[in-house]
Structure formats: C-alpha cells, structure tokens
C-alpha positions in Angstrom: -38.7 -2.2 -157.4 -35.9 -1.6 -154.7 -34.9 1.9 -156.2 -38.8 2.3 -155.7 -39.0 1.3 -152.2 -35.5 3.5 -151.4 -37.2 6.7 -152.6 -40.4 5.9 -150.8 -38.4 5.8 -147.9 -36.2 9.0 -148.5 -39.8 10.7 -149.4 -40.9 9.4 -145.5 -37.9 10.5 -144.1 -38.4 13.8 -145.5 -42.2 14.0 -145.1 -41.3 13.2 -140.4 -38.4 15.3 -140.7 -39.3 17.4 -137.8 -38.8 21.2 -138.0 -36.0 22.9 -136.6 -37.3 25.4 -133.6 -34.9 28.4 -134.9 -35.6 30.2 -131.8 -34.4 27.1 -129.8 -31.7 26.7 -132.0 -30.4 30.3 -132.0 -30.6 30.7 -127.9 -28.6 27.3 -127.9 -25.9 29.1 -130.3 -25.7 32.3 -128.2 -25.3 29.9 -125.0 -22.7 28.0 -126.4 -21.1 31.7 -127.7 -21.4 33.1 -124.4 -19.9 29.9 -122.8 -17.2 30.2 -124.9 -16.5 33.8 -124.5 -16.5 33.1 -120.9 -13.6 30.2 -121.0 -11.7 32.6 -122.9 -11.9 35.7 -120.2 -11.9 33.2 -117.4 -8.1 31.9 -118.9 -7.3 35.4 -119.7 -8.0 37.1 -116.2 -5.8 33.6 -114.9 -3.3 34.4 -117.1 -3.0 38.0 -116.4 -2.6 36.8 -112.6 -0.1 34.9 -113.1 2.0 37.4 -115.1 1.3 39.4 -112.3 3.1 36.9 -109.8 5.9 36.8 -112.2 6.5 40.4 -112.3 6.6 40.9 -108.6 9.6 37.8 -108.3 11.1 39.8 -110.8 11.4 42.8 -109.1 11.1 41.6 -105.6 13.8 39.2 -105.8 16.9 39.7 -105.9 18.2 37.2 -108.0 22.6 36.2 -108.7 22.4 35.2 -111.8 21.4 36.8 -115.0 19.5 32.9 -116.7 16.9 33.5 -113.6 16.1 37.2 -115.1 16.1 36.1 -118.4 13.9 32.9 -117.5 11.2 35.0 -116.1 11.3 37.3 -119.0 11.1 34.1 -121.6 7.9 32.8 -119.0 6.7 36.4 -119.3 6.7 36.5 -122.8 5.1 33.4 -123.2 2.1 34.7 -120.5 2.1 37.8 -123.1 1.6 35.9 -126.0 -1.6 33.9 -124.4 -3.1 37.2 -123.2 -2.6 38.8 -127.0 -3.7 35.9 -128.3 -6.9 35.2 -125.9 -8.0 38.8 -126.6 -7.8 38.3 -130.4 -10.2 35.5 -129.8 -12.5 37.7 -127.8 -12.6 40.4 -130.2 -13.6 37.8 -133.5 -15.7 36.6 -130.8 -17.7 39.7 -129.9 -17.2 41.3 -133.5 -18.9 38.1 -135.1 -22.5 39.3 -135.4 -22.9 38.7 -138.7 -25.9 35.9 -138.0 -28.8 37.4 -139.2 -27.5 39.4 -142.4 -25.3 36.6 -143.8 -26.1 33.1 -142.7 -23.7 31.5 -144.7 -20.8 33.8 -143.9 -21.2 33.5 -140.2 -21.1 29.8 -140.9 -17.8 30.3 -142.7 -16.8 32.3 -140.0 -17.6 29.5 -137.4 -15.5 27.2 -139.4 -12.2 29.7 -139.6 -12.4 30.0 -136.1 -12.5 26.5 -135.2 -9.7 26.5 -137.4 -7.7 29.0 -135.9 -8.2 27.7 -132.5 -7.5 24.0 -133.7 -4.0 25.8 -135.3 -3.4 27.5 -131.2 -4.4 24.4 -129.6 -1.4 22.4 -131.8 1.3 23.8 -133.3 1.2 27.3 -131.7 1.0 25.3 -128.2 4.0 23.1 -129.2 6.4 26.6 -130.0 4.6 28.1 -126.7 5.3 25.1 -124.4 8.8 24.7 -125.6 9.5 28.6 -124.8 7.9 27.6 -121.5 9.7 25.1 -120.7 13.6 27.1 -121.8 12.2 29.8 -119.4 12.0 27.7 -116.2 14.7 25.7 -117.2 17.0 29.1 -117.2 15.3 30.2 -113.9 16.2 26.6 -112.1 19.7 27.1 -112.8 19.9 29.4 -109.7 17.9 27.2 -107.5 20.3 24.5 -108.1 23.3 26.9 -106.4 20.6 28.0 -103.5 18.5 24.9 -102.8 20.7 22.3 -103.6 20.2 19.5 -106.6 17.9 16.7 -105.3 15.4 19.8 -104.5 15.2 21.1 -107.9 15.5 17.5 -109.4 12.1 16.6 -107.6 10.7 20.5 -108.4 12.1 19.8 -112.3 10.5 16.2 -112.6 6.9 17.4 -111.3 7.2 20.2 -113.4 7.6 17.7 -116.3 5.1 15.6 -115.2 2.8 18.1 -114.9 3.2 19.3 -118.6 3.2 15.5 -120.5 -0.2 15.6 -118.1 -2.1 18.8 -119.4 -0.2 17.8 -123.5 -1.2 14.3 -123.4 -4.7 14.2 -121.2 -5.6 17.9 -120.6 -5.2 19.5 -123.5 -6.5 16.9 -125.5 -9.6 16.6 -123.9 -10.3 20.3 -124.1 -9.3 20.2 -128.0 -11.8 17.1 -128.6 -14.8 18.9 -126.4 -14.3 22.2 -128.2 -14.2 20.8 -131.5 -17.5 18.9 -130.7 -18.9 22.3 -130.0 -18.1 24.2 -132.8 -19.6 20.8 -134.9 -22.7 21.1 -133.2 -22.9 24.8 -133.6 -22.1 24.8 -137.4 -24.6 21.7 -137.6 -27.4 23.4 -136.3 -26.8 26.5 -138.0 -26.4 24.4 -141.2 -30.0 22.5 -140.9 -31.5 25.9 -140.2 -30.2 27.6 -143.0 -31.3 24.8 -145.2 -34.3 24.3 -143.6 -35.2 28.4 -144.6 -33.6 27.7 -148.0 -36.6 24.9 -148.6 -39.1 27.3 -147.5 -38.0 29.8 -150.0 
C-alpha cells in the first residue's frame, strides 16, 4: 500500500508539473549571457586602463633602481595575462552558439566553462596574485630610499589588506554568485531539453 500511495504521488507530481515557457527560459539564458559578457569587457576595458597607467610611470618616471623597472614589468605582465585571458573568455563566449543545433553539447559546453572559470578564479588567481604581489614588492624597494620607511610600511600594509580583502570576501563572493548562475543556466536548459525529449 505505501509503494502505492508513493507512485500516486510521483504520478501527481508529474501530472501539475507546469511546463517550461522555452521562450522565457531562452531570453532568461541570453540575459544572463549578455550579463556575463558584459562583466567580462567591463573588467577587460579596467584592466587595459590600468596597464595603461603602468606604462606611462614606466616611461615617465625616471626611476634609480632597476627592482622598480622590473616591478612594473612583473605588474604588467600580470595585467597582460588578465587581458589574454578575459578575451579567451569573450571569444568561447561569443563563439558558443551552438544552442539550437546541439542542446546537449551547449550544455556541456556551459559546464567546461564554469569549469574553466572556477580553475581562473582559484588556482590561476593564486599564481597571478603572487606575481602581483613580487611586482609591487620590487617597485617599493625604491620608495623606501625616496619616501622614507614608515611611508611605505603604511602604503605596504594597506596594500596587503586590501588583497586578504578582495581573496577572502571579494573574490569569494563573485566565485559563489557566478557559480549560482551558471547552475541556474545549466538547470534551466536541462529541464527544457528534457521537457522536449518527453514530447518526442
């Protein structure tokens, strides 16, 4: 009798499952897209500023010694490698069309991605942030010898707090919200493409 009354109720549950709106659901997945692609260009263009700023100190300033050179270079490079990698993302982004001929490989798609940026957000952001952080470190040397120690001391420690803030709160919070996104997107997506393999 109770294996009889827990199909009756998966057979309800079924019978009220409410249709998925796949128009709804695909204008929510090309929002979220968009929204995405637009984070992405936002911290690019931010990005591209800023190695912008770095250049000109480079050039501008004339500099004693060689570790405040070779700290802008390291803060450069590590600029670069965001951009490169920010317009990798863009281009899966934009070349990731693949919705309406293969369901179930954009899907898998979706789910490398998520991967990929999950991989960025971690361990590539660990190697990047300790580049970072040997690149200023070189380029406060000199500021010791022109500003004096308890200035750089106070620049060094909010530097430090700054990045335990955006590793610890920041970045955690933008790794959490984006990975609820890409679970909502692959969800939907998921009940749609089952909901078209019933109907079949």
């Amino acid at each position: 009798m109770k294996d009889f009354d827990s199909l009756v109720g998966i057979w309800n549950e079924q019978k009220t499952a409410p249709k998925l709106d796949y128009k709804e659901i695909i204008t929510q997945y090309k929002k979220s897209r968009n929204k995405l692609s637009s984070k992405i260009l936002t911290e690019l263009l931010a990005m591209v500023i800023a190695m912008f700023v770095i250049a000109y100190l480079a050039f501008k300033i004339d500099f004693e010694l060689w570790t405040s050179y070779f700290g802008l270079v390291t803060i450069f490079g590590c600029g670069a490698y965001f951009t490169i990698i920010q317009i990798i993302n863009l281009k899966r982004i934009n070349n990731s069309n693949t919705l309406f001929d293969k369901p179930q490989g954009h899907i898998a798609f979706i789910k490398k991605f998520r991967k990929q940026r999950y991989t960025q957000h971690t361990r590539n952001y660990n190697v990047y942030t300790l580049a970072l952080s040997l690149g200023t470190g070189l380029f406060f040397i000199e500021m010791v010898y022109k500003l004096g120690s308890l200035y750089v001391i106070i620049v060094a420690c909010a530097t430090l707090a700054w990045f335990a803030i955006y590793y610890f709160y920041f970045l955690r919070n933008y790794i959490r919200k984006e990975d609820e996104k890409f679970q909502e997107m692959i969800d939907d997506l998921e009940r749609l493409d089952k909901q078209f393999k019933d109907l079949d």
